[in-house]
N, C-alpha and C positions, 0 to 999 in steps of 0.2 A: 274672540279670544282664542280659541283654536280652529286652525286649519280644517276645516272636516274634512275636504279631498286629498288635501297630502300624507291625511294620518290613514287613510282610505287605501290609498295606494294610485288612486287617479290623476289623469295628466291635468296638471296647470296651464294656465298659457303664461307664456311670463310679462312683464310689460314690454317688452320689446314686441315682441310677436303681435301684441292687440295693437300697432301702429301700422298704420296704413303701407303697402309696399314705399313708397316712393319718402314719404317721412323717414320709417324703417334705413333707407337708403340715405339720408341726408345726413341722421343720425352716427351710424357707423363709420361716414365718412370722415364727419368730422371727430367723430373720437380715432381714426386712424391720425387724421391730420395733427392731432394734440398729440399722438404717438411719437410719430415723424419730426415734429418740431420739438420735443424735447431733447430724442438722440441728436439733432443738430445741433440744441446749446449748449449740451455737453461736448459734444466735439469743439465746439468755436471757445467753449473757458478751456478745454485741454491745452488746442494749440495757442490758444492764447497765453496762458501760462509758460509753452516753452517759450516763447517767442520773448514773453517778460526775462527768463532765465538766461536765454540767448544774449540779450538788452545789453543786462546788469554782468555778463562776464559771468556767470556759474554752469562749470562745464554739467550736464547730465551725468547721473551717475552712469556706473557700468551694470550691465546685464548681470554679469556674474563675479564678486567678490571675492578676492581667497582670505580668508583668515588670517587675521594678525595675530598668530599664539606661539608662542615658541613653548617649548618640548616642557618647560616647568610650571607651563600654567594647568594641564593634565595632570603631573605628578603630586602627591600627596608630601608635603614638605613636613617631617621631624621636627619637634622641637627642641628637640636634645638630638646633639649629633651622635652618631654611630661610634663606638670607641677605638676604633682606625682612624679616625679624622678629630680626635679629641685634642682640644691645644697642648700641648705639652708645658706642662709647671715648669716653671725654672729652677724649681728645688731639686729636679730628681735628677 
C-alpha cells in the first residue's frame, strides 16, 4: 500500500536499472528507435501534404501577411453625424 523506502527517503531501483546490462541496452534502443521513427512520419505526412498542395495548384501561404484594414476599420464610427456634415433640409 505504501512505499516504505520512498517515504523514507531511500534510493529505489527503478525497473529499468534491475535489467540485466545488455536487456537494459536492447530496451533503450529500441525506445530510441520508436523515437526516431515517429519524427520520420511526421516529416514524410508534412512533405507529403506539400507535395498534395503542390498537386492540386494551391500556392503555400506567405511567411508574412500584411493586413487588409483600411484606416476605418480602427476608427470608432458615430451614429449620428457631427453637425458640420449634417444634410442640409431643404426647407432652410
Amino acid at each position: 500500500m505504501l512505499d516504505l523506502p520512498s517515504l523514507l527517503g531511500q534510493q529505489t531501483e527503478t525497473p529499468l536499472g534491475r535489467l540485466p546490462p545488455q536487456t537494459r541496452a536492447m530496451v533503450l534502443a529500441a525506445l530510441a528507435g520508436l523515437i526516431i521513427l515517429g519524427f520520420a512520419m511526421i516529416a514524410l505526412v508534412w512533405l507529403g501534404g506539400r507535395a498534395t498542395r503542390r498537386y492540386m495548384g494551391i500556392n503555400p501561404k506567405p511567411h508574412r501577411r500584411e493586413p487588409k484594414l483600411s484606416p476605418d476599420d480602427w476608427a470608432h464610427k458615430p451614429i449620428v453625424p457631427p453637425l458640420d456634415e449634417a444634410p442640409v433640409s431643404e426647407s432652410e
